[in-house]
C-alpha positions as CSV (number, residue, x, y, z in Angstrom):
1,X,15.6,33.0,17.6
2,X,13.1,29.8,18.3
3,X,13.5,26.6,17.1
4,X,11.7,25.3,14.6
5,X,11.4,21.7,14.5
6,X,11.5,20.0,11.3
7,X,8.6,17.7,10.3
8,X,8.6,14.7,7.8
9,X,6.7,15.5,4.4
10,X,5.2,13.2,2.1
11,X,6.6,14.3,-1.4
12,X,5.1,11.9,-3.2
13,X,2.1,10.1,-3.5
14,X,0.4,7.6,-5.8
15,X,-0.3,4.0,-6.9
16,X,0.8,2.0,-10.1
17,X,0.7,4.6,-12.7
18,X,2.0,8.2,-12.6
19,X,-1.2,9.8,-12.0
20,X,-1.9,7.7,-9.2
21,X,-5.7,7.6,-9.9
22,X,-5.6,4.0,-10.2
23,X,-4.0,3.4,-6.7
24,X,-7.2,3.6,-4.3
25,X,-5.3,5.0,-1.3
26,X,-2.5,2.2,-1.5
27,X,0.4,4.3,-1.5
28,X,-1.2,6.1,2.1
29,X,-2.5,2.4,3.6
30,X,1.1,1.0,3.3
31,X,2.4,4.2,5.1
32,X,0.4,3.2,8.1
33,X,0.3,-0.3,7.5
34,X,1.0,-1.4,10.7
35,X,-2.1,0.6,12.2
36,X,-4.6,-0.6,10.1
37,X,-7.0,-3.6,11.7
38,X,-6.3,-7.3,10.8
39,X,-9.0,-7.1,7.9
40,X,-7.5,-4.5,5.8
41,X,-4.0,-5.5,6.6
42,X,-5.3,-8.9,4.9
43,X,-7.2,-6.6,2.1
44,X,-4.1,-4.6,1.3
45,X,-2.1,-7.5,1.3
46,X,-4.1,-9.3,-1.7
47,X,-4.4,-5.8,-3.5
48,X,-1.1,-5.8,-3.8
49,X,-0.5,-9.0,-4.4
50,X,-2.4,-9.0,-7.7
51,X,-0.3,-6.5,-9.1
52,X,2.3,-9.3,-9.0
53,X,0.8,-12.5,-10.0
54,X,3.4,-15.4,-8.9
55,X,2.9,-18.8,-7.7
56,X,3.0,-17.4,-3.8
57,X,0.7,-15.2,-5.1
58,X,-1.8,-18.0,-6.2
59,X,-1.3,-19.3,-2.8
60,X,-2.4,-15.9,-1.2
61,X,-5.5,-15.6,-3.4
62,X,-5.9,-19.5,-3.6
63,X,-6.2,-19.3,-7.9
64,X,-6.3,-22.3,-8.7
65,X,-3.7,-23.1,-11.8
């Protein structure tokens, strides 16, 4: 009998609703986060910020209060 190796699956998939139609690839960008260039780490990082408005947040965007 050969051995079959086992392979990681992504089961789930999505941004911040169920659907995941509002999630522009988010969900897959932070899966291979640390490939992406400079520019859309930067990119992703502000996306994602904005779903979390805080005062570091602010900082990140530079919002003025």
């Amino acid at each position: 009998m050969n051995s079959i190796r086992r392979l990681p699956v992504i089961c789930g998939y999505g941004g911040i609703n169920s659907a995941g139609r509002s999630s522009s690839d988010l969900a897959y960008k932070r899966l291979v986060f640390d490939l992406l260039s400079e520019d859309m780490k930067m990119k992703l990082s502000k996306t994602s910020a904005t779903l979390q408005i805080t005062k570091q947040t602010k900082r990140i965007l530079r919002i003025k209060p």
